[in-house]
N, C-alpha and C positions, 0 to 999 in steps of 0.2 A: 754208503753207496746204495742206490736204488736200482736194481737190477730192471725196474719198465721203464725206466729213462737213460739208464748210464749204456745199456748192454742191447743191441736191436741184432733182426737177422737181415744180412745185406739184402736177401733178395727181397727183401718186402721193399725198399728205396725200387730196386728193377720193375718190379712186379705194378707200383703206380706211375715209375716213367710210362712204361709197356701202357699201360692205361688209358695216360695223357697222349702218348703219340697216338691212340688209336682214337682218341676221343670218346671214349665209351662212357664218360660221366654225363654226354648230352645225349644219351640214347637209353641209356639204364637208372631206374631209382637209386635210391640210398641201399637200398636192402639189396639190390639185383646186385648191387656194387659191392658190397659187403660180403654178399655169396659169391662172386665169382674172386674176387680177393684171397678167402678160405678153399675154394676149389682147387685154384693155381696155385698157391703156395705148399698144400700138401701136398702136390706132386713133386716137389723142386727138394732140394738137400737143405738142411739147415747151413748155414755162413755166418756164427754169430758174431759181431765187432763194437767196437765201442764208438768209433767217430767212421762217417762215410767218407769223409775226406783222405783217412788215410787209405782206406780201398780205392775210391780215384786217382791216385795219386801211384800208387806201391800195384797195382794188378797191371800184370803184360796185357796189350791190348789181344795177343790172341783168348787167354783165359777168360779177360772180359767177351771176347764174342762167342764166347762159348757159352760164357753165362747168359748173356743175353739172347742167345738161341734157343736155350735150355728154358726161359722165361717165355719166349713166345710161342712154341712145342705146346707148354703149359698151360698158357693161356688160351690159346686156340680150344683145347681139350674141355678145358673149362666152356667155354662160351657154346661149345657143342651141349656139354650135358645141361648148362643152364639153358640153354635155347629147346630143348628137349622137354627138358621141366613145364618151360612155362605155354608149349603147346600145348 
């Protein structure tokens, strides 16, 4: 077993949805995107699982909007202090 491939934390799957629906890959570098990745995820809980399908699949949809609330909270926060930074 290879625990950087077999073993991931859910919210990083949420955390580059969150990203894609907001489009922030055509607005931010590789690094700005890297930083705000590490920003937003240390605010969030760890959720570590093996396959994301059985989280899609097995999570109530209210849990899931919790997490994905809990993800955009996060992110917002993030984009504040990185927006801060790079004034």
């Amino acid at each position: 077993m290879k625990l950087d491939s077999d073993i991931h934390n859910f919210y990083e799957y949420l955390v580059l949805q969150a990203l894609r629906e907001e489009a922030l890959a055509q607005r931010l570098t590789p690094d700005q995107l890297a930083d705000l990745c590490c920003l937003t995820l240390n605010q969030l809980p760890a959720h570590y699982i093996r396959h994301n399908v059985d989280m899609i699949y097995f999570l109530g949809p209210d849990k899931r909007q919790e997490m994905e609330e809990k993800v955009r909270k996060a992110l917002k926060l993030a984009m504040e202090k990185l927006s801060a930074e790079l004034a």
